[in-house]
C-alpha positions in Angstrom: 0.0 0.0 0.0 1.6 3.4 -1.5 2.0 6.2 1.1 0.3 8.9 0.8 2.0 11.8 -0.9 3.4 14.6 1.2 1.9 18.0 0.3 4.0 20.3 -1.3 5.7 22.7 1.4 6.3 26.8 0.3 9.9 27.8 -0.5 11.6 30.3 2.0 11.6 33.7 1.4 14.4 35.1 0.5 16.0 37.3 3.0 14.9 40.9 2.2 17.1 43.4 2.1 18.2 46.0 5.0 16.5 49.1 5.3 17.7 52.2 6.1 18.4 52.8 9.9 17.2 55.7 11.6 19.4 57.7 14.0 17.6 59.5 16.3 19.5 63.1 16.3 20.3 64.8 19.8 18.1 67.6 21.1 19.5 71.0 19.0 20.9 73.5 22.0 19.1 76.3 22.0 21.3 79.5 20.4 20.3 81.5 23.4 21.1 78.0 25.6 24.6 79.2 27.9 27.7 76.9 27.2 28.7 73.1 29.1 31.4 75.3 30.5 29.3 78.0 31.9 27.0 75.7 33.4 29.8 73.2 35.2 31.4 76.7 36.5 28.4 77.7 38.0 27.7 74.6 39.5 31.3 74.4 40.9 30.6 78.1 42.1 27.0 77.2 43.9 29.1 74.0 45.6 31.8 76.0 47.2 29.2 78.8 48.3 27.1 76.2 50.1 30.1 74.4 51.6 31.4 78.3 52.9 27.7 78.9 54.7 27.0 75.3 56.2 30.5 74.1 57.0 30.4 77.1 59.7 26.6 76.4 60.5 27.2 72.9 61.4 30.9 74.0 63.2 28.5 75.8 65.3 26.1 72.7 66.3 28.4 70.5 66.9 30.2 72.6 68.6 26.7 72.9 71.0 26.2 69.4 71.3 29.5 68.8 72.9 31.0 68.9 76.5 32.9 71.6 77.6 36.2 69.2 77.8 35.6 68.1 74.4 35.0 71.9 73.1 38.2 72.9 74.0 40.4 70.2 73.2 41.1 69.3 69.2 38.5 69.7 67.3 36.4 66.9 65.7 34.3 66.6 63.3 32.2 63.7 64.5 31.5 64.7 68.2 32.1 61.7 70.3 29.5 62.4 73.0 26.5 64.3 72.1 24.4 66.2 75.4 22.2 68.8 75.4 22.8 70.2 78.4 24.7 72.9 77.2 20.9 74.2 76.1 20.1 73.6 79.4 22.6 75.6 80.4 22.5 78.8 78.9 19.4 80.3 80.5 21.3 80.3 84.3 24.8 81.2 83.2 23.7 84.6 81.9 19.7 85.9 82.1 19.2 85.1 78.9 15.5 85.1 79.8 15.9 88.6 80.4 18.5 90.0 77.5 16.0 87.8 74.7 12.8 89.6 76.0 14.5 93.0 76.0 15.9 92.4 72.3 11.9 91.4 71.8 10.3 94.3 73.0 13.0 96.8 71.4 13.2 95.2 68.1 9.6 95.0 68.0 8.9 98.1 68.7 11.3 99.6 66.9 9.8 98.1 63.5 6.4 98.5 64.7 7.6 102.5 64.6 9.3 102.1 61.7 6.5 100.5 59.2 4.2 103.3 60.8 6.1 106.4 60.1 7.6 105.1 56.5 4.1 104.5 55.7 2.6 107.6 56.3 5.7 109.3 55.2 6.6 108.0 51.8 3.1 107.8 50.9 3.0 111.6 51.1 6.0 112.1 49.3 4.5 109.4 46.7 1.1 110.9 45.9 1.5 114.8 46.5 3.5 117.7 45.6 4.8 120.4 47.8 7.8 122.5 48.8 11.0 120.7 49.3 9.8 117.5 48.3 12.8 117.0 46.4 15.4 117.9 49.2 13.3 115.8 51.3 13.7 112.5 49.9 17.8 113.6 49.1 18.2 114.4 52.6 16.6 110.4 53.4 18.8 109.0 51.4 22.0 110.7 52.3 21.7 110.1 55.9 22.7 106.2 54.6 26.2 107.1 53.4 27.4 108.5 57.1 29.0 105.1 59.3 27.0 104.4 62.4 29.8 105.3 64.7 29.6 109.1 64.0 26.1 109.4 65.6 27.3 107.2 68.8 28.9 110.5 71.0 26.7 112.7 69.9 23.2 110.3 70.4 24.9 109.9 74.0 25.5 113.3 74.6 21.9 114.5 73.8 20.0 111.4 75.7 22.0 112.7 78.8 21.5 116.3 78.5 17.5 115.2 77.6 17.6 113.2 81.1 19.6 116.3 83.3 17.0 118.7 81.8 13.8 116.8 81.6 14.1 113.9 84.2 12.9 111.5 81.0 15.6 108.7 81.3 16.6 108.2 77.7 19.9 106.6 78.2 20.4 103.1 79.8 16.1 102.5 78.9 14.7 100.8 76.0 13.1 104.2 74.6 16.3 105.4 73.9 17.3 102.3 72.5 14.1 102.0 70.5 14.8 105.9 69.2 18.2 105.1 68.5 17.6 101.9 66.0 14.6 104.1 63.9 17.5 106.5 63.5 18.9 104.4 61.5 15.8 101.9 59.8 13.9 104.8 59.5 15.2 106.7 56.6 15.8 103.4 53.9 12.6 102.1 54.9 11.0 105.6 54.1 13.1 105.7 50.7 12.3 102.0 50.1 8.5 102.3 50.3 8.4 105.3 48.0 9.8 103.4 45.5 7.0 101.0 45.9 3.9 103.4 46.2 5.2 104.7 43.1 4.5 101.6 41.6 0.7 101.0 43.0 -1.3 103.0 40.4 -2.7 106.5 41.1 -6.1 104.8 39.8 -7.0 102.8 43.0 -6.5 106.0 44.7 -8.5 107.8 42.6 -11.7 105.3 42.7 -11.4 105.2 46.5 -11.8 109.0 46.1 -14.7 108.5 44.0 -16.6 106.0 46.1 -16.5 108.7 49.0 -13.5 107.8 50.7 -10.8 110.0 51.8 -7.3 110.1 51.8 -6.4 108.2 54.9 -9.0 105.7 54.4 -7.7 105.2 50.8 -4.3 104.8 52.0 -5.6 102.4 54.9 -8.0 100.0 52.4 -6.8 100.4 49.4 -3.0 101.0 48.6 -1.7 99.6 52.1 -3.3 96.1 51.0 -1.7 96.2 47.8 1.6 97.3 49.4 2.2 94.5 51.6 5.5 92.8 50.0 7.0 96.1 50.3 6.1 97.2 53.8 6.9 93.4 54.7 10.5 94.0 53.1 10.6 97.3 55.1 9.4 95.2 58.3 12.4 92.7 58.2 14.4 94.8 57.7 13.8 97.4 60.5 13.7 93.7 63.0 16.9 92.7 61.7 19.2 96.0 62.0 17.4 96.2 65.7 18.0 92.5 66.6 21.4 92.2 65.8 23.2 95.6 66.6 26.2 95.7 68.8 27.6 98.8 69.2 24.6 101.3 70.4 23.1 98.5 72.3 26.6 98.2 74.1 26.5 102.0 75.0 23.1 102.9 75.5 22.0 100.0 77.5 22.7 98.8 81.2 22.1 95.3 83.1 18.4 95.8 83.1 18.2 96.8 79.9 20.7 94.7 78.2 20.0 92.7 74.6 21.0 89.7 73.6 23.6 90.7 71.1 25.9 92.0 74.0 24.5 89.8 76.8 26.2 87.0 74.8 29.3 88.3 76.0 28.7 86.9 79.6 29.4 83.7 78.5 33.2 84.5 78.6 35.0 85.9 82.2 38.2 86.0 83.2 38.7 82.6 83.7 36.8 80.9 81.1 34.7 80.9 77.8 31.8 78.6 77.6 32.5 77.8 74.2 29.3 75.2 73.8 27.4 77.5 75.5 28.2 80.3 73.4 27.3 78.2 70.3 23.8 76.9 71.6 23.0 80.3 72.9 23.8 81.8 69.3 21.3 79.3 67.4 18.6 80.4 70.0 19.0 83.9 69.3 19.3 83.5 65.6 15.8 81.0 65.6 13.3 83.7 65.4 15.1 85.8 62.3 15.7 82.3 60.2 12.0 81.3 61.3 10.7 85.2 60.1 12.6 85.2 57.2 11.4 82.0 55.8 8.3 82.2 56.5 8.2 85.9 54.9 10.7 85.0 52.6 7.6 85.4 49.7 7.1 88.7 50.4 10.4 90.0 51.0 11.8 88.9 47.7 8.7 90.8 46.1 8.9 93.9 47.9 12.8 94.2 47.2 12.4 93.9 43.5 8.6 95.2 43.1 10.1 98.9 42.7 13.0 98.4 40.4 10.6 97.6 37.2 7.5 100.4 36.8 
């Protein structure tokens, strides 16, 4: 019996021939794109900056979270005992109950003062027209170029001769101290906001006028909402130069009215320096201007560049 026949099976194909292969081209710089080399410098640049701000930021809480023994031996960079108690310690070495709540009140007060007056001041510069405007806002801006120093023996010589004559104790008291610092914040945050009402437009103004309000409400309800960033910028400012200042607070203050920027120096006497001390107390003091700024940090940026562009 025959088998049966296989059925007939296609030939292959033959292999087909290679097409062309597609290269996918890299992404065309932009002309206006800055060079490699531009970019790696600037990224070398950034790197170093950050290493200069938080190599001595963490220098400093180390330094706080060590014993006094290891403080002043060789320094380490990995602590070998961490303790706390050197935060512990700081508020019954020096009153630094006392020196934080007077830098509180005069620092507050003194910006508190400051946003009022610049306020009221360069928004009358900003809207109206009269005599000596001109020589008024040169004369703010030149009181910036004399140092601090030059109004120390003079500041001291007039708070005493106020006190002798009037019995009102300006020297050694936090008025004087608060008067002293608006000296100074006073005049730039003036200048500073009239930039900015310049750049609020006259038309709010003159629709607040039309709907029957006058000139103070108008400033109070209409521009002063708009102006925020700037009197914000004009705020931290004023806290700052009042918080930190050394000199006039060294002067014009005494142990009741003492502030934190020279009550620090009771952590060193004759004998020794409380080095961890001195470290821990400096990151209390500095944690209400790092918690301000950042959380105003919005605002600041705009009311320092909100002026420049009109």
């Amino acid at each position: 019996m025959s088998s049966p026949a296989s059925a007939p099976t296609a030939a292959p194909a033959p292999p087909s021939a290679p097409g062309p292969r597609t290269v996918t081209p890299p992404p065309r710089r932009s002309p206006l794109a800055p060079p490699r080399s531009f970019l790696w410098a600037r990224r070398i640049f950034l790197t170093v900056l950050a290493a200069f701000v938080l190599v001595p930021v963490y220098v400093m809480i180390s330094s706080s979270l060590k014993p006094p023994q290891d403080v002043s031996g060789e320094f380490r960079w990995i602590p070998s005992v961490l303790t706390i108690r050197p935060y512990i310690d700081i508020w019954s070495t020096v009153p630094l109950a006392k020196y934080f709540m007077n830098s509180l009140i005069v620092a507050g007060s003194a910006t508190v003062c400051s946003v009022v007056i610049a306020v009221f001041a360069a928004y009358a510069v900003s809207r109206y027209e009269f005599r000596g405007k001109r020589v008024f806002t040169v004369t703010v801006l030149s009181t910036q170029m004399f140092p601090g120093i030059l109004f120390l023996l003079p500041l001291f010589l007039i708070y005493v001769n106020i006190g002798n004559a009037t019995g009102i104790a300006l020297f050694g008291s936090r008025g004087g101290l608060i008067l002293t610092y608006l000296t100074f914040s006073l005049p730039f945050s003036i200048w500073m906001l009239i930039g900015y009402f310049d750049s609020v437009p006259r038309d709010l103004d003159e629709a607040a006028l039309v709907d029957g309000c006058g000139p103070l409400k108008a400033l109070i309800r209409i521009v002063v909402p708009a102006a925020i960033p700037g009197i914000v910028a004009v705020a931290v400012y004023a806290f700052m130069t009042a918080w930190g200042e050394v000199l006039f607070a060294s002067v014009m203050t005494n142990d009741a009215t003492r502030t934190l920027a020279v009550g620090l120096q009771g952590y060193s006497t004759l004998n020794d320096v409380y080095w961890n001390q001195i470290m821990a107390a400096s990151l209390v003091v500095s944690v209400p201007v790092v918690a301000g700024f950042l959380l105003l940090q919005r605002y600041l940026v705009a009311g320092l560049t909100a002026g420049a562009v009109k």
